[in-house]
VEXDREN-2710 file (C-alpha; in Angstrom, 1 decimal):
% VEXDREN-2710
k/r/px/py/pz
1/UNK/84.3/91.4/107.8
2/UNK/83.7/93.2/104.9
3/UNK/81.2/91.8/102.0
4/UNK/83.3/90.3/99.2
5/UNK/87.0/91.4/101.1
6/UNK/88.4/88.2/99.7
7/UNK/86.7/87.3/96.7
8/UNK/89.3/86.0/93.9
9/UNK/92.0/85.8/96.4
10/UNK/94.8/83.2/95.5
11/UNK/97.1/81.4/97.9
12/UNK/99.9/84.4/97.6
13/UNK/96.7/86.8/98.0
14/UNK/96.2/85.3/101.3
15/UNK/100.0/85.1/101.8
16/UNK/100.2/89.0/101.5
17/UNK/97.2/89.3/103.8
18/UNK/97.8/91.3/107.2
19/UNK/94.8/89.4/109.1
20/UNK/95.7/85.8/107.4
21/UNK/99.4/86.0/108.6
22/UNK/98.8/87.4/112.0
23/UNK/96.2/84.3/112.4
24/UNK/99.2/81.9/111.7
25/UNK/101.4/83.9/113.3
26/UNK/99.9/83.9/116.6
27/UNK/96.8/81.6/116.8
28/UNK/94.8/84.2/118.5
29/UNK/91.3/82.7/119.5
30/UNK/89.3/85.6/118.0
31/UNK/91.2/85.1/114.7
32/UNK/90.7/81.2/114.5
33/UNK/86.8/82.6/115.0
34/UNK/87.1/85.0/112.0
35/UNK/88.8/82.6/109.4
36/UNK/86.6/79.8/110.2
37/UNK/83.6/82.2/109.5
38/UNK/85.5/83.2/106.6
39/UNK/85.4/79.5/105.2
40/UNK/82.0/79.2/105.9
41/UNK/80.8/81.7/104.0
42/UNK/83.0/81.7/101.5
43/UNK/83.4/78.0/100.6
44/UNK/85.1/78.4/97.2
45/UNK/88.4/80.0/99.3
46/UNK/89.0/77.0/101.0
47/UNK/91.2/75.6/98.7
48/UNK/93.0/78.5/98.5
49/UNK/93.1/79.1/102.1
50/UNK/94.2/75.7/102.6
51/UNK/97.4/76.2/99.9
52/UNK/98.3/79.2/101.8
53/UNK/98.2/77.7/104.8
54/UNK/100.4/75.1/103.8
55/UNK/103.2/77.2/102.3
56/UNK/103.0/79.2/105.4
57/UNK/104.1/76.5/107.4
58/UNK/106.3/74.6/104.8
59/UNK/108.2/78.0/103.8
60/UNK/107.8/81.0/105.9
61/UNK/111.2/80.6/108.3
62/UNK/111.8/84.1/109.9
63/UNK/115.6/83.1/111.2
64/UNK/116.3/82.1/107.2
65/UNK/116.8/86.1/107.1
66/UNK/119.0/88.7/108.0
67/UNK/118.3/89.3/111.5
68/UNK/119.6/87.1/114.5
69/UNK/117.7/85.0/116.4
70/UNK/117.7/87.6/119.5
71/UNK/116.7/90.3/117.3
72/UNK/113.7/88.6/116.0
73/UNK/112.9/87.2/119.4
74/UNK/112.5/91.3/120.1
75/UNK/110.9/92.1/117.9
76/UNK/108.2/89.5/117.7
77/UNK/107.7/90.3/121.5
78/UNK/107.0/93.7/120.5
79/UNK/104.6/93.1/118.1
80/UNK/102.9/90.9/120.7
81/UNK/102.8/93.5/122.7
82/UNK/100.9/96.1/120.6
83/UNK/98.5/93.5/119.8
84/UNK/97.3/92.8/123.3
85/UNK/97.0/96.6/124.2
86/UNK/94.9/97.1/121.1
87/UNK/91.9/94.8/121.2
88/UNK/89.6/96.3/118.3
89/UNK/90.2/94.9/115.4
90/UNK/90.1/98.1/113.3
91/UNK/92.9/99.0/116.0
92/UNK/95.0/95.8/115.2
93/UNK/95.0/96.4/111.3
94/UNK/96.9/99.8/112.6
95/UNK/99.3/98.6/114.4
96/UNK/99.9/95.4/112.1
97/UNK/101.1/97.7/109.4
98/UNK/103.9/99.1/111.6
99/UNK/105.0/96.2/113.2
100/UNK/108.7/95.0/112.8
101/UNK/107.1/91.1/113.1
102/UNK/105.0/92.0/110.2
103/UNK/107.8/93.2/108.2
104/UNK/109.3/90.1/108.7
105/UNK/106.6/87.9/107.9
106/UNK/105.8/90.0/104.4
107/UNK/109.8/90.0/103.5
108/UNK/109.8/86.5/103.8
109/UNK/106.5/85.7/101.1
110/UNK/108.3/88.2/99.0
111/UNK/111.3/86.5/99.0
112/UNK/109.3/83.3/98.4
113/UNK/107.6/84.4/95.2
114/UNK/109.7/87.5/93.9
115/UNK/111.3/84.4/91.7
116/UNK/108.4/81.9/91.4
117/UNK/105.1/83.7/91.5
118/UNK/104.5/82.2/88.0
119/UNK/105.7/78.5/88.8
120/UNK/105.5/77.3/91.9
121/UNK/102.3/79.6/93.2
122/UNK/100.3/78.8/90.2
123/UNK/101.0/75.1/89.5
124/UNK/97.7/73.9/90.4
125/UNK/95.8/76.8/89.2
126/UNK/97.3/76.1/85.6
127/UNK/96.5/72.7/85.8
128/UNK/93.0/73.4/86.3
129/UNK/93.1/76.0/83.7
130/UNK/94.8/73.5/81.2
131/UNK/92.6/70.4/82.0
132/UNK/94.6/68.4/78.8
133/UNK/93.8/64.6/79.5
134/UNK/96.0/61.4/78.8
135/UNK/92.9/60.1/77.2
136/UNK/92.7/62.1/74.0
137/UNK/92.0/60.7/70.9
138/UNK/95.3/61.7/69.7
139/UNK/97.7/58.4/69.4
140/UNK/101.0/60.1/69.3
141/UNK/102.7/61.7/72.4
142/UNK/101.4/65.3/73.0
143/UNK/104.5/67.7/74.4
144/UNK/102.7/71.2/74.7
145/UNK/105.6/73.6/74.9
146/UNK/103.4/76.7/75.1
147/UNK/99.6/78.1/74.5
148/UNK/100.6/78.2/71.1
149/UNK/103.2/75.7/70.1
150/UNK/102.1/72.0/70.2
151/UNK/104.7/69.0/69.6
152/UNK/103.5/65.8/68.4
153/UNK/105.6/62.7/68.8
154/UNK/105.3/59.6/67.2
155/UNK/107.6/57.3/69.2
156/UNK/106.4/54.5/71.2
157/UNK/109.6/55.8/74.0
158/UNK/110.9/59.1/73.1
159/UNK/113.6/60.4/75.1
160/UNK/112.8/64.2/76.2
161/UNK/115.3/66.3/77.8
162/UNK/115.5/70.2/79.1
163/UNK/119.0/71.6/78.0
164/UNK/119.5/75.5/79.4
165/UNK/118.2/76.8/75.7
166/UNK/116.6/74.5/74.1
167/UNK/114.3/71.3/74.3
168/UNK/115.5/67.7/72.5
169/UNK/113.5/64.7/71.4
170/UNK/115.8/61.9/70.9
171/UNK/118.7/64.3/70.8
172/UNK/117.1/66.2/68.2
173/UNK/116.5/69.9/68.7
174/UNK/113.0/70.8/68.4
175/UNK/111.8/74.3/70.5
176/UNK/114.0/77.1/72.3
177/UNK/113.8/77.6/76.4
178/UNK/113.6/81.5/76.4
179/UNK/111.2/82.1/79.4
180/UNK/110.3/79.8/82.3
181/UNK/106.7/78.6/81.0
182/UNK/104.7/75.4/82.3
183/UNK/105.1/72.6/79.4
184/UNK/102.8/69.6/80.2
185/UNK/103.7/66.2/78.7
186/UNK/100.7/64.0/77.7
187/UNK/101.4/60.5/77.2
188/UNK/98.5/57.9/75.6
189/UNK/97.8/54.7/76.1
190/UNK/100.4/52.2/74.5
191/UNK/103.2/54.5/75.1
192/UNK/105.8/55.8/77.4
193/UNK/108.9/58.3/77.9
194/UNK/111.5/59.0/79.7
195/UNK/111.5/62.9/80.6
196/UNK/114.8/64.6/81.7
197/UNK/113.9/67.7/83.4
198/UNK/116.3/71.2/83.6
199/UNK/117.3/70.0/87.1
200/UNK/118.9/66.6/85.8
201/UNK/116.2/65.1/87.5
202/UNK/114.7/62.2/85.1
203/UNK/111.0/60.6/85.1
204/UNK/109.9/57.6/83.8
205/UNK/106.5/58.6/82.4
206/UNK/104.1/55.3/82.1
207/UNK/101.1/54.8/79.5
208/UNK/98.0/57.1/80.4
209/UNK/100.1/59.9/82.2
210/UNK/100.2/63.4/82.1
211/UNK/103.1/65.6/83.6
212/UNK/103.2/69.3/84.3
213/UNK/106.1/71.0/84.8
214/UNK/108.4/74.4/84.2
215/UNK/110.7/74.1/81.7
216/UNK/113.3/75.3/83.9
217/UNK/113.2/75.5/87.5
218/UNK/113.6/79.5/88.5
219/UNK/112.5/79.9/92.7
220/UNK/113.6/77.9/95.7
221/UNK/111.8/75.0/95.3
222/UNK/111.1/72.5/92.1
223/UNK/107.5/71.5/91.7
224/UNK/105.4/69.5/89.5
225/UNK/102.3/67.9/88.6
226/UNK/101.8/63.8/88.2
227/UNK/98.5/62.2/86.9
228/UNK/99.2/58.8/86.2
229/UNK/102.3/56.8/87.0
230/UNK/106.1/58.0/86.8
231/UNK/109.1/56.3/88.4
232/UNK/111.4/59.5/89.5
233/UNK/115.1/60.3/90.0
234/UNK/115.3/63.5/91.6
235/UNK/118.2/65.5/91.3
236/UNK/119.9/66.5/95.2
237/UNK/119.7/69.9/95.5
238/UNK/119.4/70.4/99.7
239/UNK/118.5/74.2/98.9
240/UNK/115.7/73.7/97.0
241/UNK/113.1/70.7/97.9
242/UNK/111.3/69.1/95.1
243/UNK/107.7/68.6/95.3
244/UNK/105.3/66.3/93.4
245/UNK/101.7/67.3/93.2
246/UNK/98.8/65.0/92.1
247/UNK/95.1/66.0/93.0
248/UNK/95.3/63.8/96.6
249/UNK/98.7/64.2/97.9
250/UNK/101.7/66.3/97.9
251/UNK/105.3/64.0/97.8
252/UNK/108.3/66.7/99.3
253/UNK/111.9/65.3/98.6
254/UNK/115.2/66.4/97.9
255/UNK/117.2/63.7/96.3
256/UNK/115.8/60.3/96.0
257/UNK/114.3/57.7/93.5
258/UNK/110.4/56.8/93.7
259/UNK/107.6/55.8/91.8
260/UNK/103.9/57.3/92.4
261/UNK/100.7/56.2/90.7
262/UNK/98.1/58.4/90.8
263/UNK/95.4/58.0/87.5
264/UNK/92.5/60.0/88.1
265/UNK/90.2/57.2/87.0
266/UNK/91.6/54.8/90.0
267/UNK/90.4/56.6/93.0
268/UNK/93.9/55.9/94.6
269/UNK/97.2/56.9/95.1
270/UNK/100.2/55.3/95.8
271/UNK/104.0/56.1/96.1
272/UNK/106.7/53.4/96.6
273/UNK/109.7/54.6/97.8
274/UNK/113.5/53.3/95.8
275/UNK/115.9/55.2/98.1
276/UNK/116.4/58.6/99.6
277/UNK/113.4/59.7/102.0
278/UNK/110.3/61.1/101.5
279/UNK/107.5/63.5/103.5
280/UNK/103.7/63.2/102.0
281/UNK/101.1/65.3/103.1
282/UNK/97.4/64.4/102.4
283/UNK/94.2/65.3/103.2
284/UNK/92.4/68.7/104.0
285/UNK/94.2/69.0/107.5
286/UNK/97.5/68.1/105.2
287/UNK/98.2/65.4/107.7
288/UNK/101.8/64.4/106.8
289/UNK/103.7/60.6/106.8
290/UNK/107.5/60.0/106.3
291/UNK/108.8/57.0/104.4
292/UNK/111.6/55.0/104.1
293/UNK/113.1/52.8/101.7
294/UNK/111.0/49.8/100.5
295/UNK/107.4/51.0/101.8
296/UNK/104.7/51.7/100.4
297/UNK/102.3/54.7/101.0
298/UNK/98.8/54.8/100.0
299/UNK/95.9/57.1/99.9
300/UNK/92.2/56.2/99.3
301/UNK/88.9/57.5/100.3
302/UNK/90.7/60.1/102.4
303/UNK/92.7/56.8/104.2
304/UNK/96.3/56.2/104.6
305/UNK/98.6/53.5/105.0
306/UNK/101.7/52.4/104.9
307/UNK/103.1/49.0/104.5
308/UNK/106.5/47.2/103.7
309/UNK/106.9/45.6/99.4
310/UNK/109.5/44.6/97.1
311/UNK/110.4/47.6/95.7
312/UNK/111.6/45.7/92.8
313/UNK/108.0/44.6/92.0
314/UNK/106.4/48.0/91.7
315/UNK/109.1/49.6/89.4
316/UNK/109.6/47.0/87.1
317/UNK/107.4/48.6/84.6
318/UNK/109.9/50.4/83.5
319/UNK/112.1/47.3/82.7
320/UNK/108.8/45.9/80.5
321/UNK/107.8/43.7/83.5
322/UNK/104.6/43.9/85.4
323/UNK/103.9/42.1/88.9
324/UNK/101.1/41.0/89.9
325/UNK/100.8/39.9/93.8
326/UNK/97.2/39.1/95.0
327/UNK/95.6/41.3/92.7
328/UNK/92.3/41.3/90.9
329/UNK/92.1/40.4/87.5
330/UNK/89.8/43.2/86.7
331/UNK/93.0/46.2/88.3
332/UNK/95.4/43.8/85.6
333/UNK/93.4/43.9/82.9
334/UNK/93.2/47.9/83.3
335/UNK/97.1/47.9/83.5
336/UNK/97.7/45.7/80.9
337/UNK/94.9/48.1/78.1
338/UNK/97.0/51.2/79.6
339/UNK/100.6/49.5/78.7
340/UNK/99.4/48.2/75.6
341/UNK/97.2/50.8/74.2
342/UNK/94.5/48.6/73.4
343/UNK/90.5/47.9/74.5
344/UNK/89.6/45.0/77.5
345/UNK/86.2/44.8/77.4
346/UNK/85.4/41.8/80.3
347/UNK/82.7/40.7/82.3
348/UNK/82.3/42.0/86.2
349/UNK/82.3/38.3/87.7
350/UNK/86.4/38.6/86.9
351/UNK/86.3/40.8/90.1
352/UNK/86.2/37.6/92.1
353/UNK/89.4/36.1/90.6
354/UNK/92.7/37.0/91.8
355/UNK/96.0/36.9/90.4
356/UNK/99.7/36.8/91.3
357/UNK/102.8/36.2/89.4
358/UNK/105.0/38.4/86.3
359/UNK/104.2/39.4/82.9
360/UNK/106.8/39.9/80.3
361/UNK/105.5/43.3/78.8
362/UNK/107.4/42.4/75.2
363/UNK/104.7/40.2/74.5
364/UNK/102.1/40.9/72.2
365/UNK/98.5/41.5/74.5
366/UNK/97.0/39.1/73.0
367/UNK/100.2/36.5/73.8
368/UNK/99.5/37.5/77.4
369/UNK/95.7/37.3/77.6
370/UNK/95.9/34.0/76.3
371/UNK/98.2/32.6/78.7
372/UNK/96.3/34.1/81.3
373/UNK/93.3/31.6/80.0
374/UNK/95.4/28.2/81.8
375/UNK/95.3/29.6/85.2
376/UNK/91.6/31.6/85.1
377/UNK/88.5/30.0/83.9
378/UNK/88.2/32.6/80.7
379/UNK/88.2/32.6/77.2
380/UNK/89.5/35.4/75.4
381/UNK/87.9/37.0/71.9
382/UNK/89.5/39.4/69.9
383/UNK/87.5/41.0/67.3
384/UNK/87.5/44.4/65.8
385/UNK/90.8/45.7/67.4
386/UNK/88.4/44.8/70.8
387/UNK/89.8/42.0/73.7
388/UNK/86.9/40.7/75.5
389/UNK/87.3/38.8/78.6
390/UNK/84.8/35.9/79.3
391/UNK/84.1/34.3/82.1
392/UNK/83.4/30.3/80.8
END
C-alpha cells in the first residue's frame, strides 16, 4: 500500500476506487486483509470508509442498468476469472481496469452522483462544516438560505415552505431557489415550525432543533439532517427513498409519517413510528431494524430496542400536549425549558421522582410548574426570568 494513497478520500472517493469496489464486490480474503490494515492505519478514513460502504450496499444494483441479468451474470464470471489467474496485486489493478464487471460497478456510482454529488454525498460533510447550534443566543428562528444570506424570523410558529422558485414564510415571499444549495433551519428554544420541503413532504420542527436539508431535492434519493425532534410526513415517491440522518442513526423510508428525537445533549435517540414503514441502520457495523406502526425504536450507548407505545402520546407535541408516562422529573423539566424557552434550574434529588400523566402546553410554565407542586414534594421559585426546582 502506498504511503498517503488515500489521504482526504471522501465516501464517493472510495466509491470511484478500483481496489475498494472489487473488495465489496467479491470479499476476497486478501482484500478484507488490506482494508482492515487500511483502517488501522489510517483511522481518520473510517468514517468515510464506513459511508461508502453503506451506499455500496444500499445503492449500487448492477441489474438497475441496461444489461440483462444473463449478460451481467457473464460478464461478472469473466471478471472473476481474470482475477483468479492473476494473483499479484499490481497484476489485478491491470486487469480491473479492463474488466466489463468493473465497468459496471463504476457506471453505476456515476449514475449515483452525476445528479447529487453535492447533496446527498456531502450531507454529513456540510453539516460538520456548518456546525450552527439550536442553542445560539439568537431568540428568533434562524433560516440560513446560503453562506451569505441569513433569514431571521420572529414568529413563535412560522410556516416555511419550498415552492419550485422561491422560498415563503407564512406565504410571504422572501428568497429565490435558483441552485440546489443546503439551507439549514435553526429553531430555539420556545419555538417551533412547520417546514414544507420541495418534495411536499412536511416536518414538524420542535423547540431546540436544527434541520438540514436541499432546498430542492435533485438525485435519486431525498436526504436530510435532524438534530432535535421533528414529527415527519414524507411525501411517497417509491423511486426515490427518503433518508433522515442524525449523528447515531440513519431512518430510510419512502412514504410514511414519524417522529424522531435525537438532541445532541440527550445521549439518545428515538423514532416512533405513525404509519407507513420504516428501515433504521445504527451503529459502526450499520446493523439495521425494521418498524411497524405504533413501535418505538431506540438507540443509546450503541444499544437498540424496540418496543410497542401509543403513538398518540409521543406526537402530541405538536398538538401543544406533552405526555408523560413513568418518566423522571428531571427528562420533564428539560422538555418543558425546551417548549417553553425558558431556564429550570432544580436540584439532582428530583432524579428520584417519577412522573406520568398530560400537560396542556398553552399554559404558561410557570402555571405548569406549579401544578406539578400537588403531586411532587417541591416548591417552585421564579426569580430573575430563572425557575428553580426545590426539593422541600
Amino acid at each position: 500500500m502506498r504511503k498517503n494513497k488515500y489521504q482526504g478520500y471522501r465516501a464517493i472517493d472510495f466509491l470511484k476506487d478500483e481496489d475498494f469496489l472489487r473488495w465489496n464486490f467479491f470479499k476476497e480474503e486478501d482484500d478484507n486483509a488490506y482494508w482492515k490494515n487500511v483502517m488501522e492505519k489510517n483511522p481518520e478514513l473510517n468514517s468515510s470508509i464506513e459511508k461508502a460502504i453503506s451506499l455500496y450496499s444500499t445503492q449500487i444494483r448492477l441489474n438497475h442498468y441496461s444489461l440483462a441479468p444473463e449478460a451481467i451474470e457473464t460478464h461478472h464470471n469473466v471478471f472473476y476469472q481474470r482475477i483468479h489467474q492473476h494473483k499479484r496485486r499490481r497484476k489485478l489493478y491491470t486487469w480491473l481496469s479492463f474488466a466489463a464487471a468493473s465497468f459496471l460497478l463504476l457506471f453505476a456510482v456515476t449514475q449515483i452522483y452525476q445528479h447529487s454529488e453535492k447533496q446527498e454525498s456531502g450531507l454529513l460533510e456540510f453539516v460538520e462544516a456548518n456546525p450552527l447550534s439550536a442553542d445560539s443566543s439568537s431568540e428568533d428562528i434562524q433560516l440560513f438560505v446560503s453562506s451569505e444570506k441569513i433569514i431571521r424570523i420572529e414568529e413563535k410558529e412560522p410556516s416555511i415552505s419550498y415552492n419550485p422558485d422561491s422560498i415563503q414564510i407564512t406565504g410571504k415571499s422572501v428568497a429565490e431557489v435558483n441552485t440546489p444549495e443546503y439551507n439549514q433551519l435553526i429553531i430555539p428554544k420556545g419555538k417551533r415550525s412547520r417546514l414544507t420541503l420541495s418534495d411536499g413532504t412536511t416536518l414538524h420542527v420542535n423547540s431546540g432543533s436544527k434541520v438540514v436539508y436541499p432546498n430542492r431535492f435533485t438525485g435519486n434519493i431525498r436526504e436530510i439532517y435532524v438534530n432535535g425532534e421533528a414529527f415527519l410526513d414524507v411525501a411517497t415517491d417509491p423511486d426515490r427513498p427518503f433518508i433522515v440522518k442524525t449523528n447515531d442513526i440513519e431512518i430510510r423510508v419512502l412514504g410514511t409519517k414519524f417522529n424522531v428525537m435525537a438532541y445532541e445533549e440527550d445521549h439518545e435517540t428515538q423514532v416512533v413510528l405513525a404509519t407507513g414503514a420504516v428501515q433504521i441502520a445504527s451503529g459502526k457495523n450499520r446493523s439495521k431494524t425494521e418498524l411497524t406502526p405504533s413501535l418505538m425504536y431506540q438507540y443509546k450507548d450503541g444499544q437498540t430496542s424496540v418496543t410497542k407505545i401509543e403513538v398518540e402520546k409521543y406526537i402530541s407535541w405538536i398538538h401543544g400536549i406533552l405526555y408523560a408516562e413513568d418518566e423522571r422529573l428531571d427528562i420533564l423539566m428539560t422538555k418543558l425549558s425546551r417548549y417553553y424557552g425558558e431556564e429550570i434550574i432544580y436540584d439532582e434529588n428530583i432524579v428520584n421522582q417519577r412522573c406520568s400523566g398530560k400537560v396542556d402546553l398553552k399554559n404558561d410554565l410557570g402555571e405548569v410548574l406549579n401544578g406539578l407542586t400537588f403531586s411532587f414534594p417541591i416548591e417552585i421559585e421564579h426569580e430573575n426570568g430563572i425557575y428553580k426546582v426545590r426539593i422541600k
